[in-house]
C-alpha positions as CSV (number, residue, x, y, z in Angstrom):
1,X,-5.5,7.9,-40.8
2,X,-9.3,7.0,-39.4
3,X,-7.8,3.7,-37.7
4,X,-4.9,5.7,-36.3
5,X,-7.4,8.2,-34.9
6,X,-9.4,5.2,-33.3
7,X,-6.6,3.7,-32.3
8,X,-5.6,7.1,-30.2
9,X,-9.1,7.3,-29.1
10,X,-9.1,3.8,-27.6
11,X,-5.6,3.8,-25.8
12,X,-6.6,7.4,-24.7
13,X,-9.6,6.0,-23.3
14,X,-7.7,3.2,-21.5
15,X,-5.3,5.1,-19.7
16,X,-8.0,7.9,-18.8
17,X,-10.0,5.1,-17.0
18,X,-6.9,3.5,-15.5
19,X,-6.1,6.4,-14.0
20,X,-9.6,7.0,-12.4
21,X,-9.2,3.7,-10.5
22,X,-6.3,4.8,-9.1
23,X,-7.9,7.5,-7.4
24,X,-10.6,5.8,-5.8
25,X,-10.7,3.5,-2.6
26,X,-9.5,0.1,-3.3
27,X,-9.1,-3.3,-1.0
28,X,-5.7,-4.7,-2.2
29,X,-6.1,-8.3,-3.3
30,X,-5.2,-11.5,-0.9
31,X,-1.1,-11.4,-1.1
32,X,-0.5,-8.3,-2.3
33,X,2.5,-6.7,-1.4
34,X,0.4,-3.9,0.0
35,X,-2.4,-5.8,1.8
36,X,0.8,-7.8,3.3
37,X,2.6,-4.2,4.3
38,X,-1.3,-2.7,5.7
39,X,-1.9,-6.0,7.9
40,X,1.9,-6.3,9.3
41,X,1.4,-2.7,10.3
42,X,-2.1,-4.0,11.8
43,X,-0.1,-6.7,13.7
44,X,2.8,-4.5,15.1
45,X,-0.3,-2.4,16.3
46,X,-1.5,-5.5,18.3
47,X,1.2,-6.7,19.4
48,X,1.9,-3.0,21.8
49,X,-1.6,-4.1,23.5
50,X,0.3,-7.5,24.4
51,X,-2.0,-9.6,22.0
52,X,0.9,-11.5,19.6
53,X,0.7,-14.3,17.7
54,X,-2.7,-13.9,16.2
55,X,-4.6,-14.2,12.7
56,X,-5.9,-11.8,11.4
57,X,-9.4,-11.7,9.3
58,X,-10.1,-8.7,7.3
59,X,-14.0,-8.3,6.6
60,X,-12.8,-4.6,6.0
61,X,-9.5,-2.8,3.9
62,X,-10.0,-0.3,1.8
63,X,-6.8,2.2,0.6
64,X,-6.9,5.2,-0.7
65,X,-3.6,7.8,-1.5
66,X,-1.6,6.3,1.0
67,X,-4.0,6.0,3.6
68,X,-6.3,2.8,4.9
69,X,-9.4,2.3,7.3
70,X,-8.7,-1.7,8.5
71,X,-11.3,-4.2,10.6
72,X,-9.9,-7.1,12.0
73,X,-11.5,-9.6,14.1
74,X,-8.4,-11.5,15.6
75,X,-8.1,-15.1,16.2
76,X,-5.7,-17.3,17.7
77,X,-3.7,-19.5,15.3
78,X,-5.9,-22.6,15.6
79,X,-9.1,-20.2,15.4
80,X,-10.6,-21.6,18.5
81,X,-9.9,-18.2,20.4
82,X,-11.9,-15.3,18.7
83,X,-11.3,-11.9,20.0
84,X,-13.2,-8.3,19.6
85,X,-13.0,-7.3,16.6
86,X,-10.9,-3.9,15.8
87,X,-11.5,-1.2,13.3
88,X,-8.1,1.6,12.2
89,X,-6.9,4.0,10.5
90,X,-3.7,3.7,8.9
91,X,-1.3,5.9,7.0
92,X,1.6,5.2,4.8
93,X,5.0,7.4,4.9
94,X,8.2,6.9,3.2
95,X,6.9,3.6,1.9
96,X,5.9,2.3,5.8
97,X,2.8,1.8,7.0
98,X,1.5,2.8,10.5
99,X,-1.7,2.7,12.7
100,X,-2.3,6.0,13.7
101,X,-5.5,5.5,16.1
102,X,-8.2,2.6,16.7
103,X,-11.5,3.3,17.0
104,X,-13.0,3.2,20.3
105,X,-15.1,-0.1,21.0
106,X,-16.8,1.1,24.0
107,X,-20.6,0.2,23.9
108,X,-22.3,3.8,23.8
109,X,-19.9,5.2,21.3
110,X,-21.4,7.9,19.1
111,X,-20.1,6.7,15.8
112,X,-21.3,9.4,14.2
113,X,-19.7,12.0,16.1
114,X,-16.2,9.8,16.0
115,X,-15.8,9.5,12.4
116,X,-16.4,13.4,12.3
117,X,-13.7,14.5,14.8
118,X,-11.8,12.1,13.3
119,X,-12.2,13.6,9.7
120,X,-11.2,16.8,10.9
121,X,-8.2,15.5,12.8
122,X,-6.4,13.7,9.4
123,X,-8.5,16.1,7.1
124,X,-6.2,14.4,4.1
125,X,-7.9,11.3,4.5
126,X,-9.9,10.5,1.5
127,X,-13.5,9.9,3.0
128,X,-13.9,6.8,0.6
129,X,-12.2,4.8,3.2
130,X,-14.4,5.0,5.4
131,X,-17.1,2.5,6.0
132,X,-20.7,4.2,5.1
């Protein structure tokens, strides 16, 4: 009966702390079904501001409940073009993913002040996506 018990506590204690993973932010590994889904979203998002064709590197992904802050810095192909770098938030629905705004690059931005209207304009977005 005591190695059942310990054996219940155990498994008891795995799931518990697999499920608090899940609701935390996470980046989605290299190749990852959802990392793949999050950047082809990022892409279809570039490619409306005419800029096709580009790689994408990610210094920045972190998910959380169906929703994602992204940075990109785009590159061409060969990576001798380097472009200004990009920073979104993205939401998933119905198992698609979708950019819903990028942040303003303009120099003088007030950061601050953005990532607060921006909080209270998708107040479901789980602050833990955000870059601190």
């Amino acid at each position: 009966m005591k190695n059942y018990l310990t054996t219940a506590s155990l498994v008891t204690t795995v799931l518990l702390s697999g499920c608090a993973s899940v609701n935390t932010a996470h980046t989605p590994p290299d190749g990852s079904a959802e990392r793949n889904a999050i950047l082809q979203a990022t892409q279809r998002a570039l490619a409306r501001q005419g800029r096709k064709n580009l790689v994408l590197v990610v210094p920045y992904l972190k998910v959380h409940n169906g929703w994602a802050w992204i940075q990109v810095n785009p590159q061409s192909a060969n990576g001798t073009q380097h472009y200004e770098p990009q920073s979104g938030l993205l939401q998933e629905k119905t198992n698609k993913w979708t950019l819903l705004e990028w942040m303003p690059a303009e120099e003088g931005t007030d950061y601050k002040k953005y990532f607060k209207n921006l909080k209270a304009k998708y107040p479901s977005a789980p602050p833990d996506i955000f870059p601190q």
